[in-house]
Backbone as CSV, one residue per row, in Angstrom:
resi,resn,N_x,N_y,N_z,CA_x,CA_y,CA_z,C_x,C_y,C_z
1,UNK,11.860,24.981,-1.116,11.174,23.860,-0.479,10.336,23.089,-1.507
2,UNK,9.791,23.493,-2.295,8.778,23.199,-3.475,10.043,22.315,-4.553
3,UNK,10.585,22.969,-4.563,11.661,22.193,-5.674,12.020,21.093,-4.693
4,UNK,12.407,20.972,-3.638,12.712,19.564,-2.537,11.725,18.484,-3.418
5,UNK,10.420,18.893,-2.869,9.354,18.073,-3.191,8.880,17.666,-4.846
6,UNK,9.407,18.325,-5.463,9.208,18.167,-6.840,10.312,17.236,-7.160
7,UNK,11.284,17.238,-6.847,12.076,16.427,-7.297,11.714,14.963,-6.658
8,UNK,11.434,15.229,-5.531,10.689,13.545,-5.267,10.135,13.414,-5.583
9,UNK,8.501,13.545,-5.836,7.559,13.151,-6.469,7.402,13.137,-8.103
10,UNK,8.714,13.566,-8.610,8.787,14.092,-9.828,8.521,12.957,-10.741
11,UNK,7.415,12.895,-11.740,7.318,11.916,-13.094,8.092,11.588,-14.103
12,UNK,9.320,11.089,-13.864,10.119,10.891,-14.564,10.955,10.341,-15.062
13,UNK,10.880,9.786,-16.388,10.266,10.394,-17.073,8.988,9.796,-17.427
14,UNK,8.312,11.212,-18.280,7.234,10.438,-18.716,6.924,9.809,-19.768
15,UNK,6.010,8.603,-19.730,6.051,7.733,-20.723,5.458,7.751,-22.224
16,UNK,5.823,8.261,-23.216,5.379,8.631,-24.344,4.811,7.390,-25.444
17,UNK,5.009,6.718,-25.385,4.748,5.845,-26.066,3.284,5.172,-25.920
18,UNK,2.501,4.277,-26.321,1.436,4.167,-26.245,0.890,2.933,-26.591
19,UNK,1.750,1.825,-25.496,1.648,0.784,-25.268,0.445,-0.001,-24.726
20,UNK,0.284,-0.694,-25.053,-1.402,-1.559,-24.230,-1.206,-2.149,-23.266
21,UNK,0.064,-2.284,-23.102,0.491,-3.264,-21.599,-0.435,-1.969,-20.491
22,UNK,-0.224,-0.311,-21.328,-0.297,0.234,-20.008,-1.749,0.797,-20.053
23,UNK,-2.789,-0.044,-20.807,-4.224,0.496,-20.693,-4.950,-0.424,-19.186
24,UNK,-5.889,0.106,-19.150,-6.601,-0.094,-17.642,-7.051,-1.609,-17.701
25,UNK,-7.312,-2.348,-18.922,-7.901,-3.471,-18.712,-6.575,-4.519,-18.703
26,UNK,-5.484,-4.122,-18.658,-4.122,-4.981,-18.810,-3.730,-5.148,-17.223
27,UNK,-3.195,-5.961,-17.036,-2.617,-6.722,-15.497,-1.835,-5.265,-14.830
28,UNK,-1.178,-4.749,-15.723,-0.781,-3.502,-15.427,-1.231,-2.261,-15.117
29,UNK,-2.687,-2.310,-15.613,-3.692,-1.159,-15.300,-5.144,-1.951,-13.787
30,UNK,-4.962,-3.317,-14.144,-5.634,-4.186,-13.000,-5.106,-3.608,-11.680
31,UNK,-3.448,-3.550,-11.534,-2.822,-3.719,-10.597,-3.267,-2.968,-9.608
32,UNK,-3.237,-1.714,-10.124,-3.900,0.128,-9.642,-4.567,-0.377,-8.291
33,UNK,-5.653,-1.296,-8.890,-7.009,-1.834,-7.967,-6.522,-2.650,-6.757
34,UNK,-5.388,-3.236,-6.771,-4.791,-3.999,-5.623,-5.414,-3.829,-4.174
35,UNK,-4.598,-2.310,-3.863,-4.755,-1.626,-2.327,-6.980,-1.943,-2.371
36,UNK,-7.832,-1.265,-3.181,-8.803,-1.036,-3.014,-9.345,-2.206,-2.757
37,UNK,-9.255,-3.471,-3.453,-9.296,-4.763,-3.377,-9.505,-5.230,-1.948
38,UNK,-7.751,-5.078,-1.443,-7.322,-5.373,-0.294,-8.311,-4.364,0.508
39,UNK,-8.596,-3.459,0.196,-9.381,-2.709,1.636,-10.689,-3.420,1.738
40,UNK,-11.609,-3.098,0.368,-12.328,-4.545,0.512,-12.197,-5.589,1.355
41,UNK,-11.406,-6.641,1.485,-11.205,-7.528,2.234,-11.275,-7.535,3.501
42,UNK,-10.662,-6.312,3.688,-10.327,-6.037,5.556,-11.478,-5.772,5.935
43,UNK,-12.026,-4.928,5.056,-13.562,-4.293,5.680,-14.652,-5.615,5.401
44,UNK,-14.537,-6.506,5.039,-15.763,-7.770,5.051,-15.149,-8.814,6.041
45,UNK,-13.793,-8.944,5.935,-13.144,-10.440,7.116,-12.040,-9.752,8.025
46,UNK,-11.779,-8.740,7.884,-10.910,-8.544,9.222,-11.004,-7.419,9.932
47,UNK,-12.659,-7.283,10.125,-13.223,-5.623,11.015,-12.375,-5.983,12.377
48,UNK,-12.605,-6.825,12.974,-12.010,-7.300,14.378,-10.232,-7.862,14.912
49,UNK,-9.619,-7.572,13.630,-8.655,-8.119,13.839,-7.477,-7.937,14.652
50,UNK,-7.506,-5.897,14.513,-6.809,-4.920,15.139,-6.928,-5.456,16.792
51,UNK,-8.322,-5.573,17.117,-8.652,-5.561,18.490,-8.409,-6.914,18.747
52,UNK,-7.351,-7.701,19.933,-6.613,-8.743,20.571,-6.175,-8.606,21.350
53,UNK,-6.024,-9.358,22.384,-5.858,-9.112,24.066,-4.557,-8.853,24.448
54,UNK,-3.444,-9.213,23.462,-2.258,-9.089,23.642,-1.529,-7.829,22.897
55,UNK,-1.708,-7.923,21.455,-1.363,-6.831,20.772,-1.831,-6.183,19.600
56,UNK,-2.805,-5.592,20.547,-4.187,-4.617,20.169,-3.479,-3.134,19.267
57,UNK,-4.229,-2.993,18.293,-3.671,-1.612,17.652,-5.000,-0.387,17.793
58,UNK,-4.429,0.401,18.508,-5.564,1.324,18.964,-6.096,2.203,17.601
59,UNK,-5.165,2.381,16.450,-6.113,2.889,15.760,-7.207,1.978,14.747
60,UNK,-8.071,2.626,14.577,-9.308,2.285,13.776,-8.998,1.494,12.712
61,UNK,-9.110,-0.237,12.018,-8.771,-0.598,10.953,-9.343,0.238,10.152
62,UNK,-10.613,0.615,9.856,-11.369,1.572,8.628,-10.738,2.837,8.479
63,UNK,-9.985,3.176,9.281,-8.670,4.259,8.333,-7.763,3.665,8.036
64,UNK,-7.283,2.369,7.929,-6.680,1.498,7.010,-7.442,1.530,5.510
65,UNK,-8.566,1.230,5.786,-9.463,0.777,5.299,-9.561,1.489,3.914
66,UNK,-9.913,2.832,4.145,-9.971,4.198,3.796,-9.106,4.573,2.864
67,UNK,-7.578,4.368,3.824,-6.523,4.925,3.219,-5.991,3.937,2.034
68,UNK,-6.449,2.796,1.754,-5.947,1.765,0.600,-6.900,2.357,-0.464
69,UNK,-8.284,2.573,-0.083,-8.898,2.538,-1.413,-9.027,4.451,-2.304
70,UNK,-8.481,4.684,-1.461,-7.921,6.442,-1.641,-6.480,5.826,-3.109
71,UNK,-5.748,5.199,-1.962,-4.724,5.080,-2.926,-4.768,3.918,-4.435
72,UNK,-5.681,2.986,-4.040,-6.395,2.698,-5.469,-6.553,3.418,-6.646
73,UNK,-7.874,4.775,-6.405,-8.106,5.611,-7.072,-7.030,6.478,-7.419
74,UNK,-6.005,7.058,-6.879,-5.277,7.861,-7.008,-3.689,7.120,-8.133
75,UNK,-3.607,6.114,-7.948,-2.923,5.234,-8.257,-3.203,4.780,-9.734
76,UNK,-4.878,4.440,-9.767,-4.756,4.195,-10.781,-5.061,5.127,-11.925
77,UNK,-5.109,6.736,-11.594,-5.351,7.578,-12.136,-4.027,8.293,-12.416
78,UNK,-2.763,8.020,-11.715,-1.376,8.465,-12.070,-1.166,7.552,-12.869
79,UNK,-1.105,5.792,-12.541,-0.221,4.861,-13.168,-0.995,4.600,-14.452
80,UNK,-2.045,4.848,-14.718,-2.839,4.798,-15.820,-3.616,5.702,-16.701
81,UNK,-4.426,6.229,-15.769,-5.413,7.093,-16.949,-4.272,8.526,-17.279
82,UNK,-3.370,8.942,-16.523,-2.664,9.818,-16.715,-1.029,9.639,-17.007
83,UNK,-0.847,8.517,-17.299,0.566,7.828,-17.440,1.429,8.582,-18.779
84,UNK,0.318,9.018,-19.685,1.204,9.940,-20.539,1.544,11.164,-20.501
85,UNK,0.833,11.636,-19.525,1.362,13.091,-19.651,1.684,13.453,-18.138
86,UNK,1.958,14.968,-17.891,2.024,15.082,-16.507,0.790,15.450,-15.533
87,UNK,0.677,15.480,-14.320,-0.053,15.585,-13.914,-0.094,15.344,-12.501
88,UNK,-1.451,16.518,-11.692,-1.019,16.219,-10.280,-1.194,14.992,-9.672
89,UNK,-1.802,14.149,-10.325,-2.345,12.813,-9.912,-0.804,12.454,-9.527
90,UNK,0.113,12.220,-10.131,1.629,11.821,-10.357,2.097,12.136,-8.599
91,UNK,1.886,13.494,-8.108,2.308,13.955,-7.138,1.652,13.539,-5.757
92,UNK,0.276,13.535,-6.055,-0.696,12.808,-5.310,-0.524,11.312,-4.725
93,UNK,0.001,10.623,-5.715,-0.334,9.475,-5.454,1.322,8.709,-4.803
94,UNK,2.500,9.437,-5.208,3.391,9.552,-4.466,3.445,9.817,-2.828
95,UNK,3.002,10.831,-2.613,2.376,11.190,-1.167,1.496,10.282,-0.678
96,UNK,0.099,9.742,-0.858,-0.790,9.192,-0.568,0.270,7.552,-0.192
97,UNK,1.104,6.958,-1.184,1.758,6.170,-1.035,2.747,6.021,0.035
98,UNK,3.748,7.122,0.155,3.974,7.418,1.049,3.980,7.603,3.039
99,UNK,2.575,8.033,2.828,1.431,8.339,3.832,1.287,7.103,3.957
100,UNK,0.449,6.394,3.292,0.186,4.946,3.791,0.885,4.024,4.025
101,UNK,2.369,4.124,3.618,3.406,3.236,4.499,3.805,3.443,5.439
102,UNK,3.875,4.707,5.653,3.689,5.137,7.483,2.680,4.461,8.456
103,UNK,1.652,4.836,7.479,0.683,4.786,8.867,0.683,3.246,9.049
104,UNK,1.050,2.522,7.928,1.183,0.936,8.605,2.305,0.317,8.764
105,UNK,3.451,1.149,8.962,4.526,1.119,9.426,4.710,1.474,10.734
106,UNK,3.567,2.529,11.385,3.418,2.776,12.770,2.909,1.866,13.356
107,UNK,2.229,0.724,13.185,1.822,-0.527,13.937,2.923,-1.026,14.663
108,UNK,3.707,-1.045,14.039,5.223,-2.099,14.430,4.953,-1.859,16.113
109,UNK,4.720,-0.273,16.389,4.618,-0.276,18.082,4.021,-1.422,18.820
110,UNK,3.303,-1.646,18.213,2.120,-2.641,18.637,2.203,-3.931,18.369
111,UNK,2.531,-4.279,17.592,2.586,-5.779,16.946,4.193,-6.717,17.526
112,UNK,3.711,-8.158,17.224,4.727,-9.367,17.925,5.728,-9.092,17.257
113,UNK,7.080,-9.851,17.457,8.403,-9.653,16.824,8.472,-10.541,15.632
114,UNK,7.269,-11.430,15.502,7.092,-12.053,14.641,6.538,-11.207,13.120
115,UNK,5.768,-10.339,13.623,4.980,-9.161,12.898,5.544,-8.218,12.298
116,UNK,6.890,-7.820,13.609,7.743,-6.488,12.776,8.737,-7.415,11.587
117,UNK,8.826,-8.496,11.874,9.603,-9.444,10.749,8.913,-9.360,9.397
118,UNK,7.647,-9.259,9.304,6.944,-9.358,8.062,6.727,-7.886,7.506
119,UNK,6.744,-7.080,8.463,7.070,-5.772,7.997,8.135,-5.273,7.317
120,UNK,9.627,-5.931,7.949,10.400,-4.875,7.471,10.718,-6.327,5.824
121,UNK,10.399,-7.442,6.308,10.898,-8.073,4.804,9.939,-7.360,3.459
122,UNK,8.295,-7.130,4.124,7.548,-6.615,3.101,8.350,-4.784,2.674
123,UNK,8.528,-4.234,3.657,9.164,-3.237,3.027,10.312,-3.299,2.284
124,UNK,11.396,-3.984,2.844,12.471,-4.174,1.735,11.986,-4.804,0.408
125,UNK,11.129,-6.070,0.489,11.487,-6.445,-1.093,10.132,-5.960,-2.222
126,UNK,9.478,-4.708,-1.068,8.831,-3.950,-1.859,9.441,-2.851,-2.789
127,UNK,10.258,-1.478,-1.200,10.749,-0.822,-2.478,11.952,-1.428,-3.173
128,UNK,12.764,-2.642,-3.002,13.616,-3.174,-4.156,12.766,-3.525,-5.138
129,UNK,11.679,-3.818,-5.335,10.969,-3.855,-6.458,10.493,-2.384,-7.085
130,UNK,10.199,-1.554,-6.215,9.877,0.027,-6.800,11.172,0.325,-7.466
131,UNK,12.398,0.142,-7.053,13.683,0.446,-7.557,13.780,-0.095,-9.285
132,UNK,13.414,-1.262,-9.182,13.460,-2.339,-10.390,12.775,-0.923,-11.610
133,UNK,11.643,-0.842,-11.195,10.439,-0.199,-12.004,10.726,1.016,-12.265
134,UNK,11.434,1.692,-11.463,11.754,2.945,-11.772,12.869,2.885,-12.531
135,UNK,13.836,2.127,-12.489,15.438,1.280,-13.275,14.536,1.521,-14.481
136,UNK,13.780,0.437,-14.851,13.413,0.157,-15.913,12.524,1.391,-16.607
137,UNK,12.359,1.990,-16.140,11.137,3.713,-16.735,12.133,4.192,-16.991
138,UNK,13.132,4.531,-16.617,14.148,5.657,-16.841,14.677,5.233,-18.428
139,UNK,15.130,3.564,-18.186,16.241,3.315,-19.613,14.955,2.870,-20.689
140,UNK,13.225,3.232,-20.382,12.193,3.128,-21.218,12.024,1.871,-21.816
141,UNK,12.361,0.704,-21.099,12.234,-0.265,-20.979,10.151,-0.733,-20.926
142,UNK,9.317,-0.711,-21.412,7.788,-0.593,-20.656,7.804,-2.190,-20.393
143,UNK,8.061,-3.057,-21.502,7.327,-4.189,-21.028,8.105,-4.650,-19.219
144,UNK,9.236,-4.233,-19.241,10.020,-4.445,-17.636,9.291,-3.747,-16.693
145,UNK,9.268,-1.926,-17.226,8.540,-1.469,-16.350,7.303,-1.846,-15.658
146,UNK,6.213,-2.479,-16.683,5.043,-2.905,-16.576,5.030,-3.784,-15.297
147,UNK,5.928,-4.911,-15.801,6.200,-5.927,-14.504,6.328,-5.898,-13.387
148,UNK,7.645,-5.101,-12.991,7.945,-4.593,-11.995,7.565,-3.836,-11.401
149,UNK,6.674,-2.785,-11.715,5.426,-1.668,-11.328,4.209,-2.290,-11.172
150,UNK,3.842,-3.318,-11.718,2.748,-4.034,-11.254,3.061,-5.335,-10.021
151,UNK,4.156,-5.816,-10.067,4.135,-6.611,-8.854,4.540,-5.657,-7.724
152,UNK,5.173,-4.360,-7.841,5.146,-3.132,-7.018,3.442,-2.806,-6.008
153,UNK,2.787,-2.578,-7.082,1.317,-2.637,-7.250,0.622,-3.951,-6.014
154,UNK,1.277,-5.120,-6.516,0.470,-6.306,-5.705,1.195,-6.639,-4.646
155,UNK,2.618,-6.478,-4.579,3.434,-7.192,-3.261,3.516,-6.542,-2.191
156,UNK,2.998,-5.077,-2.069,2.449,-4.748,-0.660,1.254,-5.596,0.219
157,UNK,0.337,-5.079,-0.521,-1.358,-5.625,-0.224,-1.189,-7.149,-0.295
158,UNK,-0.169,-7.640,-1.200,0.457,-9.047,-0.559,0.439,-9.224,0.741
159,UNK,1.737,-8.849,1.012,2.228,-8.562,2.542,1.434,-8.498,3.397
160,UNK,0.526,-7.481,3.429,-0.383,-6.736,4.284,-1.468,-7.947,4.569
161,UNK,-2.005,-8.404,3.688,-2.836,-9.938,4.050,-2.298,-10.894,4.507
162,UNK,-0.812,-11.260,4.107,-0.052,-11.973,5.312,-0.255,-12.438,6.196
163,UNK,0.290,-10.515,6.556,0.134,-10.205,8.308,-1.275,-10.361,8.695
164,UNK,-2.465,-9.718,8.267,-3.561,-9.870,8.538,-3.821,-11.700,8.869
165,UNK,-3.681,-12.163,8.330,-3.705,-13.696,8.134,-3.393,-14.294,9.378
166,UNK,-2.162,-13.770,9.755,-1.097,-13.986,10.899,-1.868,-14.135,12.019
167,UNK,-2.257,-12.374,12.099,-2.624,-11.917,13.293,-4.275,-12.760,13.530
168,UNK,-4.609,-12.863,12.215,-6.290,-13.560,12.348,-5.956,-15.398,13.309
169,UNK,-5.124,-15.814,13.170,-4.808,-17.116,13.303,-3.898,-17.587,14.360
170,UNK,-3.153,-16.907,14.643,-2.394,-16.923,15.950,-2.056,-15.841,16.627
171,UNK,-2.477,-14.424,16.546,-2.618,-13.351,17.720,-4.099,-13.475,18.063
172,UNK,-5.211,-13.235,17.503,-6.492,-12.809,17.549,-7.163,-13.669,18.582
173,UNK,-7.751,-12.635,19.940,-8.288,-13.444,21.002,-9.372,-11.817,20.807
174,UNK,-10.695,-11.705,19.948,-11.248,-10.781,20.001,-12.183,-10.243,21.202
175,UNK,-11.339,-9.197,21.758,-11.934,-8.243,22.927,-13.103,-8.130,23.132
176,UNK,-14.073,-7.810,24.210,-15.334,-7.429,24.050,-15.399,-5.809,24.719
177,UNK,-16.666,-4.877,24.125,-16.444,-3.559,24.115,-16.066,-3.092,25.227
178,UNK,-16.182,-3.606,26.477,-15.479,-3.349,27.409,-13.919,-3.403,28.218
179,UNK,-13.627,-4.483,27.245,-12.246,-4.826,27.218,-11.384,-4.175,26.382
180,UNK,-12.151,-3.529,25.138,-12.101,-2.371,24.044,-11.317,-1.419,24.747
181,UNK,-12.738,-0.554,25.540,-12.450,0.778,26.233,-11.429,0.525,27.245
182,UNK,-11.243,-0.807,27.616,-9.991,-0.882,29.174,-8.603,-0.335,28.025
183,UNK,-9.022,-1.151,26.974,-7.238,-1.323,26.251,-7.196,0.127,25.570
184,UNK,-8.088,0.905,25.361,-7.836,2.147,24.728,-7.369,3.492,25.960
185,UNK,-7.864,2.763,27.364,-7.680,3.631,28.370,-6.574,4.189,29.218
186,UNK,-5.856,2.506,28.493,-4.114,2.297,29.179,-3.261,2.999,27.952
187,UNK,-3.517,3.021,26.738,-2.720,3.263,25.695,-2.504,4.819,25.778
């Protein structure tokens, strides 16, 4: 079972070389910060956004919230501070990544048909871009890798403000706490 999981999450290969594209102050080590960024955001302009009279998402945005800037740190401690060697960060941040496309992949229940549209395009021409990046790591390509692992990096939390955007501007009719507890009571 352990070998299952090792082979997915597996670092590989790892990058030996000791390029500056891939130090922390480069667009490529910026990128890391994306998700944390983006949680930022949600948590100052879109506390209320989840909650809408039509298609309300019962869980909590601040475990959105949470779960981006988890994967920030973790992210940028695999894709960067630990990019040369191995390490559990590598395994971590696979999972954590993982994890968090679920859990905002489980919205779709909830959200317009307009919404699951921006979902599944953000998922496809996300991991076709993870594909790119990993293409390019394998044949040790960095300056490609860099690219493609960093717009990897930004074209989720892209996406994800989108939709946020979306839902702020033409779903959002914000509930009051009583209308809260009705919509959490039926769900």
């Amino acid at each position: 079972m352990l070998k299952y999981f090792d082979n997915i999450f597996k670092n590989d290969p790892i990058i030996t070389c000791k390029d500056n594209k891939l130090n922390w102050c480069s667009i490529y080590g910026f990128s890391s910060f994306s998700y944390g960024i983006l949680g930022v955001i949600i948590f100052i302009f879109f506390q209320n956004n989840f909650m809408t009279e039509k298609y309300g998402i019962p869980i909590p945005i601040n475990i959105y919230v949470l779960c981006l800037i988890i994967q920030s740190l973790v992210t940028f401690l695999a894709d960067v501070y630990y990019i040369n060697e191995e390490s559990i960060f590598h395994y971590v941040d696979r999972f954590v990544a993982t994890f968090n496309i679920i859990l905002f992949s489980i919205t779709i229940y909830w959200v317009s048909y307009i919404e699951k549209i921006i979902f599944v395009i953000a998922l496809m021409n996300s991991l076709l871009i993870f594909k790119y990046s990993r293409e390019h790591r394998i044949k040790r390509d960095i300056s490609s890798y860099c690219y493609y692992h960093s717009v990897w990096h930004f074209i989720l939390p892209f996406y994800i403000l989108i939709w946020l955007l979306y839902r702020e501007f033409f779903i959002k009719k914000t509930l009051t706490a009583r209308e809260w507890t009705q919509f959490y009571a039926n769900v």
